[in-house]
N, C-alpha and C positions, 0 to 999 in steps of 0.2 A: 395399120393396126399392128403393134408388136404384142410379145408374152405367147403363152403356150397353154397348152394341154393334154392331156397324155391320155389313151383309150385302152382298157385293161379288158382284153377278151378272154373267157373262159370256157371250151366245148364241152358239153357234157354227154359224151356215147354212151348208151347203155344199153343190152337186151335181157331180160331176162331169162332165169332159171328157169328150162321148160320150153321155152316159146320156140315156136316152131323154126325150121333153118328156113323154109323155103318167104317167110317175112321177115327174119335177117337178111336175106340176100334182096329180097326187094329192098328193104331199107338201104340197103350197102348200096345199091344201085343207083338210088336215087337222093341219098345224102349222105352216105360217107365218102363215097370213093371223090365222086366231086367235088368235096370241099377241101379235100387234100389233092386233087390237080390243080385247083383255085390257087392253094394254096403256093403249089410250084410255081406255078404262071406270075405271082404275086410277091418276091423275095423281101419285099418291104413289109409286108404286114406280120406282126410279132403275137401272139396270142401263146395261152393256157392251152394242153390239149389233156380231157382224160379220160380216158376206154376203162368202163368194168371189166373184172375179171370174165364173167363172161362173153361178153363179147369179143375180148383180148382171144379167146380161147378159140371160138367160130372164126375169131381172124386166121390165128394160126394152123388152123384145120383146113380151111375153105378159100381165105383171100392171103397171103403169106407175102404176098408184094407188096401190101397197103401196110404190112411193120416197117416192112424195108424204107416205104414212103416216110413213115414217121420215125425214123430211125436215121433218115437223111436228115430231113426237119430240125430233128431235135441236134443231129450234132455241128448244123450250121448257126445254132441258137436263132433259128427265127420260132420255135414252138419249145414250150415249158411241158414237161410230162407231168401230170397231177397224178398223185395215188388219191386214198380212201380206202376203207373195207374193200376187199379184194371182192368177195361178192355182191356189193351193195348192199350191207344189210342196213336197216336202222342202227344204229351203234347204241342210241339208249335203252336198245331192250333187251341187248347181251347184257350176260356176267362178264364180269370186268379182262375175265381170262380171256374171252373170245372177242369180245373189243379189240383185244393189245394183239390178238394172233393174226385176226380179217387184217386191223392195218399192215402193219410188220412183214406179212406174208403176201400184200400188195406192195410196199416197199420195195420187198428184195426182188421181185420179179419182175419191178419194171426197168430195176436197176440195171438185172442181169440182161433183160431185155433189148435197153436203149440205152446202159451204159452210163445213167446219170441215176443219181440217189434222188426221189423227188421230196421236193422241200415243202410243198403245198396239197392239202388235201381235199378229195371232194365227199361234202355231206348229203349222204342218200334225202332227195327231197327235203334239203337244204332244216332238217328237224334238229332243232340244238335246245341242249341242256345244259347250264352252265358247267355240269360235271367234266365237258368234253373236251374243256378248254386244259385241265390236266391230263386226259387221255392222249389226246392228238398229241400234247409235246413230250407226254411218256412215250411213245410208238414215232418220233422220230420227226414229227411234222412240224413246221413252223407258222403255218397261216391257213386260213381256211376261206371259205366264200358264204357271207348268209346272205339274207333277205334282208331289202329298204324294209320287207314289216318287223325286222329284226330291230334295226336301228330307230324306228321311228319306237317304239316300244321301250328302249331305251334311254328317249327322251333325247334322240340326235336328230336336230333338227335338218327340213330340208334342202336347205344351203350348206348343209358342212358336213354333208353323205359322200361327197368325191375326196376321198383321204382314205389311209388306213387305221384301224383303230390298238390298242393295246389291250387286251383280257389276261384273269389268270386266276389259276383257282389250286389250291392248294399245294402252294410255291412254284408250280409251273405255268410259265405264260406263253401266251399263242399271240398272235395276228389274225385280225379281222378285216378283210374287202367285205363292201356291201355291195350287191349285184342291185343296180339301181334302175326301178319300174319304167322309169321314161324311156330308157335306153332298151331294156328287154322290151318294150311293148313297139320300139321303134326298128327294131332288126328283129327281120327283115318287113315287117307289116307296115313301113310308111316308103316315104319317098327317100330314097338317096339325098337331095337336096334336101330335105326333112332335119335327116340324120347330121348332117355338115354341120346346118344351122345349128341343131341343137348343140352339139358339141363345141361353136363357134363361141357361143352365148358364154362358156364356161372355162373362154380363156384367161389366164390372168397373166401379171407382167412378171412373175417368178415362178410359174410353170408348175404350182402346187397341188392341183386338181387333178386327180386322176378318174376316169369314168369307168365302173367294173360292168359287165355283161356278161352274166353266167347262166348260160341256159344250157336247154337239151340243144343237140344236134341236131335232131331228129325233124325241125323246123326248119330244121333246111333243105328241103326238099321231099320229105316223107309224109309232113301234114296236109292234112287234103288241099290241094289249089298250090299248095306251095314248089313244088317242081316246076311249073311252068315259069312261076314269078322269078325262083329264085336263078335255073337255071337254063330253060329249054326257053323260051321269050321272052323274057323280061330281061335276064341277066343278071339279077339285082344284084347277086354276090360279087360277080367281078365287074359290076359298073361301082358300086360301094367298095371295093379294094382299090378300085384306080381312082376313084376319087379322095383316100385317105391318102395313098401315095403321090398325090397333086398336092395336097396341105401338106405336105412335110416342114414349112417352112413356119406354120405354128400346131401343126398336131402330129404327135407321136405314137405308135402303136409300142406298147412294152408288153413282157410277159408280170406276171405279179414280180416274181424274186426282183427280175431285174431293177421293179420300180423298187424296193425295198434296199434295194443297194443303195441308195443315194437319197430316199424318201424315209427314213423309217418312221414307225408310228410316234407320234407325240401327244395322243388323245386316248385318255381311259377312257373304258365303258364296259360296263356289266350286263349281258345280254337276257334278259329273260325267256323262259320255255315260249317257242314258237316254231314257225314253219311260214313258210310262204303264204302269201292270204287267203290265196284259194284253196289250200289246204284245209286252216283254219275253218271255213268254209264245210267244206263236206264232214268233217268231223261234229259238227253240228249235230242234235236232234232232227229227223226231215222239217219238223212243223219251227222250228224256229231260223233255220237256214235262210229261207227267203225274208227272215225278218233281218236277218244283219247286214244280208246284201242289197235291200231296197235301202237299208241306213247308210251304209257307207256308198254305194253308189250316189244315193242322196246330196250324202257333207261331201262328196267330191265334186258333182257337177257344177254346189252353189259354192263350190270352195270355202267349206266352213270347218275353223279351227276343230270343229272334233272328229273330221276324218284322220286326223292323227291320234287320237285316243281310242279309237273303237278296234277291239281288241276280238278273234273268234274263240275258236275253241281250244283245245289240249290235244295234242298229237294220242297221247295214251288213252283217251276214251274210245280211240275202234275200238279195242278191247270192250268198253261197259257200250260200245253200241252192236256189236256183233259177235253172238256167241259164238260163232266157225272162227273170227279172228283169235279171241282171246285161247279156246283151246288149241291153236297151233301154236299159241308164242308158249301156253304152259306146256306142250307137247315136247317142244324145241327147248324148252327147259330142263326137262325133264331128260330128254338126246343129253343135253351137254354134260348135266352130272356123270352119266354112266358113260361118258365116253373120256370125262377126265378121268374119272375112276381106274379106268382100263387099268390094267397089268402092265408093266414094263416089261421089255427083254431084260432075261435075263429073273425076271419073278418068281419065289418059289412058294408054291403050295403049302396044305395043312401039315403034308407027314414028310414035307424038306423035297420034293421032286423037284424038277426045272419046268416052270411053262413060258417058255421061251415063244411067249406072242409075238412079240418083233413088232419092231417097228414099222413095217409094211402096215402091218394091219390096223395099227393107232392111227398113223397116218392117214389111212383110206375111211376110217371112221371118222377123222378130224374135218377128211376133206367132204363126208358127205355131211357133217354137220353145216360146218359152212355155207354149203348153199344151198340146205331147207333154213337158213339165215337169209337167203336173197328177201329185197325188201316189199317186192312187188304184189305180195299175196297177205300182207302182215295192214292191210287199208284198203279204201276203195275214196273212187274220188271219178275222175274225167275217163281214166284211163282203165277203169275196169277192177284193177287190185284184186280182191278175194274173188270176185266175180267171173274170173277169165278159168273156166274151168281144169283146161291142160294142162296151166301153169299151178294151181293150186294142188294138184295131185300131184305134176314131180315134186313140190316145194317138199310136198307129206313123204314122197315116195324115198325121199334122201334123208329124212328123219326117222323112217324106219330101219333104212338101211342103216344109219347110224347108229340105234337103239339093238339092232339086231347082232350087227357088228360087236356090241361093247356086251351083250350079255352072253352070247357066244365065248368072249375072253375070259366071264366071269368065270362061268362054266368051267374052262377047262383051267381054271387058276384053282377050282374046288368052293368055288362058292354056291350060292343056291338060287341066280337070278330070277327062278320063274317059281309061279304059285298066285293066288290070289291075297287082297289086301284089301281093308277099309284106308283110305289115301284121300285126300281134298286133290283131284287133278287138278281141278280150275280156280284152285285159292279162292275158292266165294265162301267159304267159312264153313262149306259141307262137306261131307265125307261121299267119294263116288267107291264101286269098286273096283280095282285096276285086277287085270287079270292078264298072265302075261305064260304062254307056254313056249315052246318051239318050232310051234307054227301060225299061231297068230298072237295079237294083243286086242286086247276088250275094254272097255270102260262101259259101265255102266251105272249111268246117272239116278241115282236113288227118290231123288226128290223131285224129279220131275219124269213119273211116270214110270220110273224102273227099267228107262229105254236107254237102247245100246247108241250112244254118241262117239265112239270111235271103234272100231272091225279091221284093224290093220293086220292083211296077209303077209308075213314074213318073207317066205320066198320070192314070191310075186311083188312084193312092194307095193302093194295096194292097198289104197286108203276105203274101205268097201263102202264105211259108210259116209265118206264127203259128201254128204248132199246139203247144198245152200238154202237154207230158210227165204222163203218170196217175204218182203218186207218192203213197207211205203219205202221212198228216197224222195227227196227235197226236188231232184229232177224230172221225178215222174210230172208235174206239174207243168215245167214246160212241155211233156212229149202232150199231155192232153189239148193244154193250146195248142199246141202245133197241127195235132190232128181235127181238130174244130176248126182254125181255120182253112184248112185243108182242104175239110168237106163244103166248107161256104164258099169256099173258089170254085171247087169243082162244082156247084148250083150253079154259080155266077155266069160260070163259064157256057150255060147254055147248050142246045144240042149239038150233038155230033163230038163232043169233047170229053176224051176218058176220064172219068174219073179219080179213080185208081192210078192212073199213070200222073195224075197233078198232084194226087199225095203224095205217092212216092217219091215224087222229084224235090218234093221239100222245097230246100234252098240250095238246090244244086248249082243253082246259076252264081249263088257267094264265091262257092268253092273256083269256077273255073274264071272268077272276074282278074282282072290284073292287079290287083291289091287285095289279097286274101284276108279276111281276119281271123285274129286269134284265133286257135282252135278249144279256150273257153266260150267263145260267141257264136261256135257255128251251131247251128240245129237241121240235122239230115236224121230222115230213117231208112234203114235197108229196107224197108218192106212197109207197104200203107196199112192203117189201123192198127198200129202197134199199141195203142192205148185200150183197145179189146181185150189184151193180155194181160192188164194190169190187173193179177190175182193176189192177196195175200193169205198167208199160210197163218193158224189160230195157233199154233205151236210149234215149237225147236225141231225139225227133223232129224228125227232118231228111227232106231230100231223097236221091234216089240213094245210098240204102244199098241194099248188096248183100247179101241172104240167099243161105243154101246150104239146102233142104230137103232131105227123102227124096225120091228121085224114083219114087214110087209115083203122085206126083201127089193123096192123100189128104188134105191139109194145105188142110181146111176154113175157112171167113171164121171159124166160132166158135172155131179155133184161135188166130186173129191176134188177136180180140176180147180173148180173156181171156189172152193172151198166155204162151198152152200151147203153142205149134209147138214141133216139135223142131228146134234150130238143129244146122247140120253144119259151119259154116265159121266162120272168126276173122275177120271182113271187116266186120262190122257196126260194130263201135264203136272198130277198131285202125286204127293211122297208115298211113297212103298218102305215099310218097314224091312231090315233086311230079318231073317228068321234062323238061317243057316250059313255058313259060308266055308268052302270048304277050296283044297286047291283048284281043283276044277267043275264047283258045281258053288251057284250061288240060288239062295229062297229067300223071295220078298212077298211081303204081303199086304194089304189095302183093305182096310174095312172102310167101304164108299156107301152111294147109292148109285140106283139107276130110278131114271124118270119114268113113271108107268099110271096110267090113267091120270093126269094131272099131279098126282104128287111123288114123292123122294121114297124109292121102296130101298131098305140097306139089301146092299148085297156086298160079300166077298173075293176078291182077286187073290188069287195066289201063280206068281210067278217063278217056273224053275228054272233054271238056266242050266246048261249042262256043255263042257269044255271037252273033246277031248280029242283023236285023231294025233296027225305024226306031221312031220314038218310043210313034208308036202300036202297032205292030203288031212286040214284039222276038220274038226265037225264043231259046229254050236246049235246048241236042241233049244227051244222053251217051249213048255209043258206049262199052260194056261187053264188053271182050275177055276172055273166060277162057281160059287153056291150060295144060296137062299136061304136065310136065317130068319126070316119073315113068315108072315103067317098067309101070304097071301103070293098066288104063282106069279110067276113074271115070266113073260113073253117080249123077247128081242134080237137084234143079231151080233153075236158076235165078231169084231173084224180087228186082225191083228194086224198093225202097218210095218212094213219094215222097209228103209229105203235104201238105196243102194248108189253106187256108182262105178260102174265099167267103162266111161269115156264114150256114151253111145251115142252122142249129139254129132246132127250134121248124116244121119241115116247112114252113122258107118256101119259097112258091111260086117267089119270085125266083131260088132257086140250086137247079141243077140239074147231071143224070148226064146225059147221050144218047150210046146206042150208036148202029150203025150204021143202023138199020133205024128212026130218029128217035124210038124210044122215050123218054120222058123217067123218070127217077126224083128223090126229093128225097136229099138230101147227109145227111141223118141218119138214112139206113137203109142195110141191106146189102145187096150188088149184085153183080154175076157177070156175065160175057162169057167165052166158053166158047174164041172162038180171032177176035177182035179186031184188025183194019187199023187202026182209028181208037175212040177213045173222046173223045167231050167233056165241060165241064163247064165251068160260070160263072155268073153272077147278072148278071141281064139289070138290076136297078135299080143296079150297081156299073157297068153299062156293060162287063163283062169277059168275053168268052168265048176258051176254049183248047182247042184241037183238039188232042189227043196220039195219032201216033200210032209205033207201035211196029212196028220190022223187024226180025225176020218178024214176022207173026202171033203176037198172044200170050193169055193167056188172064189176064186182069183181074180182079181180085176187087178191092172197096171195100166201105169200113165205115167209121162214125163213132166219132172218136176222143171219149169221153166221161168224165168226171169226176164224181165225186160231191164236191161241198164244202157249205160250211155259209154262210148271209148270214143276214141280219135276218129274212127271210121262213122261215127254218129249211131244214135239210138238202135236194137238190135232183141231178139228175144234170145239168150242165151240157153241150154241144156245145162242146167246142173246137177243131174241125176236122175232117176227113177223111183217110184213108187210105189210099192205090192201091197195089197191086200188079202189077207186070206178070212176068207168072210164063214160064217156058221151060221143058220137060224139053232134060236134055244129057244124052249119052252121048260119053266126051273119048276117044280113041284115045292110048297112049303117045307125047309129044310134039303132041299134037293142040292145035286152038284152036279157039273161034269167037265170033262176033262179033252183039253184039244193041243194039237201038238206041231210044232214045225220042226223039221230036222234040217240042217244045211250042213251036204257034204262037199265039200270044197276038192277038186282039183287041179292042181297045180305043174303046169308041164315046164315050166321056167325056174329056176332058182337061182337066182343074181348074184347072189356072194362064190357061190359057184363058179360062177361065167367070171367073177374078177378074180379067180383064184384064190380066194381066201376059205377057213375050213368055215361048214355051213354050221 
């Protein structure tokens, strides 16, 4: 049999912003370092290689041989170095400034790097908008890599997917590979012989076919079961490199450029907004999720013409499905204006001074913009996204630093960056209050409850009040079968047989078989009855929301946990009008009811809020006045919620409860204070502690707000913060009122702008 075919591999490395080193260096262990000695062992096989910024960065910090590796690679031409956004961001959800900078500034440093300008770029979770087809060739790139749901989407059918296509948008045009399903689902998850064949099938007698495979790395070796297959027994990677190097007589391994030297595109096509299916997928509603994937798994198994037509979701609805996503990307919005804004060197003030900011310091804001731009917190999906807690705090904590940086510049250029404002943060067409002084920034949400949805410490870089809303997901559905049949094995199983230990093992035995599956198809849990945990939260986790209990006082922490209380009042998630607003003191107010003997008695909220304290050390007060406009008494309890986040998941030592009497407890257990002058809490390696205390006396209950989601490592209960109450019995007399008070004084032993030497 003569004719050829040519096989277009693209790696795609990445860690994110945040994530810890000591699961970098496991990953590196088990699938990076190995697929670059693979790759020495193997001088025949040609592929795409491309490291994010960050990880580029941990290389050079930590493994500085594995550049050298691919710095060999690259200059023997058997590996193409691919840029992208230097930090992975999504590129559609910058302004156009920070698009052209993340490429540009991954450009020249891989140049500098390895010595070659890259011509080919990689798409954060492969999310394209036709706008990007002029971005990428504005910023220097020539071709990019999408998804076959890319192509099929634009009516390229599937016999004429192994080619390169032609795009272009606003007289700049790009190059299109389609990373094509058979091949990603076939490396390394089928047989080598598997592999051959397929690509055998797709020879022709002028060598026109090219087959693209653009995935994560990370599948090679770091997904569960896959080390063993790939590298420690199986071999698969280098029994599958010597087996392409055996075909050389009709299959080729090229990097994209090179195929393009001699291939170039000869087929328009206009790609419409997508992402990879499984994306599509999780972007979903939860309650409609399982309906698209029983459809298209469906039209694919009877191979019916409209598994090409079924189309999921819109990359930009995380936004309209998670309010924690939406206000980080308007947070990060918000970062980027005031740090383009910034002063140049060389800037002069109101009355003609020099404020010679330098370029050190634009710089260092630019850079922490950038990667509270990493993409990994801005979604959720398989792998955790806003869900992964220590990642979503440094995302915030370099968005502060950003924000802090450029109003600091403002300052000493003579402007007036701080004070409070009526502002829409979150572009949903209402007005929040932004409050921004020298030592922290506030928002607080007017319309829903008059509760604080962002508490970011200045020095400290902490996002106080990142706590994750518990909300259904489409996946929770399988953890619940999982755990039903779990428990029906473990009956089956008869005596003498743990139980517990048959849940837990799930489908451990997929993981360790000789042919792994996809790490879409695997179902493990860390821990048995994880579907116990399935709690959902009745509103947005914020600061100073106002409950109305029974006033029995019987409304338990496992009430608040599983989010059984019985609610009496309309004040939790309804608008507050604002009444005052001043630079450090804002007044809202709420003519509600509360529930009293079977009907709707009105009562009054009036909330103060009060700004003020010094960089290191700010304070925020609310002074919660209820009163009685009615004719008749009202007996209930008051309980003010405010949630919090200091990183205390996983029983770290460092964050911690202390009541009065200097006991300590950890932030991911439940807790009680029976009638409270003072409660603390902080993480001594964050440098933060916060003394709240509450007048009068109140009686404090805490609990850890927890989530059950899905990552690569399988189903898991996550810490996303904690939860305080400060609770009051009231009894209101006709026209009556009274008045309860929280004070939070913040210290701060750290100050990070500091530590990088820039003025604070």
């Amino acid at each position: 049999m003569g004719g050829r075919v040519s096989l277009a591999l693209v790696i795609h490395n990445h860690q994110p912003v945040g994530n810890f080193g000591w699961v970098i260096e496991d990953v590196y262990a088990h699938a990076y370092s190995p697929m670059l000695n693979a790759l020495e062992r193997h001088p025949g096989v040609r592929l795409g290689m491309h490291y994010s910024g960050p990880l580029l960065q941990w290389l050079a910090a930590n493994r500085p041989e594995s550049l050298d590796q691919i710095r060999r690679l690259v200059e023997r031409g058997q590996a193409e170095i691919v840029g992208g956004g230097y930090y992975e961001p999504i590129l559609v959800t910058l302004p156009d400034r920070d698009r052209h900078g993340q490429m540009v500034r991954m450009r020249d440093e891989l140049e500098a790097l390895f010595g070659h300008r890259p011509r080919g770029a990689w798409l954060a979770e492969r999310v394209w908008e036709p706008s990007l087809a002029y971005d990428l060739a504005a910023a220097g790139y020539e071709w990019t890599v999408l998804d076959d749901n890319h192509l099929r989407a634009a009516s390229i059918r599937e016999d004429a997917m192994w080619t390169a296509f032609t795009t272009d948008d606003r007289g700049a045009r790009l190059t299109v590979f389609g990373t094509e399903q058979g091949l990603r689902y076939r490396i390394p998850f089928k047989p080598v012989e598997d592999l051959i064949s397929y690509l055998r099938s797709r020879v022709t007698e002028d060598g026109h076919f090219v087959g693209v495979m653009g995935d994560d790395g990370e599948k090679f070796g770091a997904w569960p079961g896959t080390f063993e297959y790939c590298w420690s027994n199986e071999h698969w990677v280098d029994r599958c490199f010597e087996a392409i190097e055996a075909s050389s007589e009709w299959l080729a391994t090229v990097t994209p450029s090179e195929w393009l030297e001699t291939m170039p595109p000869t087929q328009r096509a206009y790609f419409p907004t997508s992402s990879y299916v499984e994306m599509t997928e999780w972007v979903l509603p939860p309650d409609e999720t399982p309906v698209f994937t029983r459809l298209l798994e469906d039209a694919r198994l009877r191979e019916l013409p409209a598994a090409r037509f079924l189309r999921g979701g819109f990359w930009r609805n995380y936004m309209a499905r998670y309010r924690e996503v939406n206000e980080l990307h308007k947070q990060m919005l918000r970062a980027s204006d005031k740090v383009e804004a910034m002063p140049r060197a060389g800037a002069r003030g109101p009355t003609g001074e020099s404020h010679a900011v330098g370029q050190e310091q634009k710089a260092r804001a630019l850079d922490h913009l950038y990667q509270g731009q990493s993409n990994d917190c801005y979604w959720h999906g398989l792998f955790g996204g806003i869900y992964i807690v220590h990642m979503r705090m440094a995302t915030l904590s370099h968005l502060i630093a950003a924000e802090d940086l450029a109003d600091a510049a403002a300052e000493a250029a003579g402007g007036e960056p701080y004070g409070a404002t009526l502002v829409d943060t979150d572009l949903d067409a209402l007005d929040e209050v932004l409050v921004t002084t020298p030592g922290q920034t506030v928002v607080v949400d007017l319309a829903e409850g008059a509760g604080v949805s962002s508490w970011d410490l200045r020095a400290s870089r902490v996002a106080l009040a990142s706590v994750l809303r518990r909300r259904p997901e489409a996946y929770h559905e399988r953890l619940v079968a999982h755990d039903r049949a779990a428990a029906e094995e473990a009956v089956g199983a008869g005596d003498g047989e743990d139980a517990a230990a048959i849940a837990a093992g799930g489908h451990a035995a997929a993981a360790a078989a000789d042919a792994p599956r996809t790490i879409h198809d695997i179902v493990t849990t860390k821990e048995p009855g994880l579907a116990a945990f399935l709690h959902y939260d009745r509103h947005e986790r914020r600061g100073g929301l106002v409950h109305l209990l029974p006033g029995d006082g019987l409304t338990g922490v496992d009430a608040f946990v599983k989010s059984s209380y019985e609610e009496l009042g309309d004040f939790t998630e309804a608008a507050f009008e604002p009444i005052v607003l001043e630079p450090r003191r804002l007044v809202a107010r709420r003519s509600g009811s509360v529930r009293a003997e079977g009907a709707d008695r009105p009562l009054v909220v009036e909330k103060s809020y009060r700004f003020g304290g010094d960089r290191s050390n700010p304070t925020l007060e609310l002074e919660t006045v209820v009163e009685n406009p009615g004719g008749e008494s009202l007996a209930f309890e008051l309980a003010v919620e405010w949630n919090v986040n200091l990183l205390g998941g996983g029983h770290n030592p460092a964050a911690y409860y202390e009541t009065e009497n200097g006991e300590r407890s950890p932030h991911d257990v439940t807790g009680e204070a029976e009638s409270a002058a003072q409660v603390s809490f902080g993480n001594d390696y964050e440098g933060v502690r916060i003394a709240a205390h509450p007048q009068p006396s109140a009686r404090v209950t805490w609990y850890p707000v927890e989530t059950v989601s899905n990552s690569e490592g399988g189903f898991e209960r996550v810490y996303q913060g904690s939860s305080l109450l400060f609770r009051w019995p009231i009894l209101l007399a006709p026209g009556g009122r009274a008045t309860f008070t929280v004070r939070f004084d913040v210290t701060q032993t750290i100050d990070h702008s500091a530590a990088e030497g820039m003025p604070a």
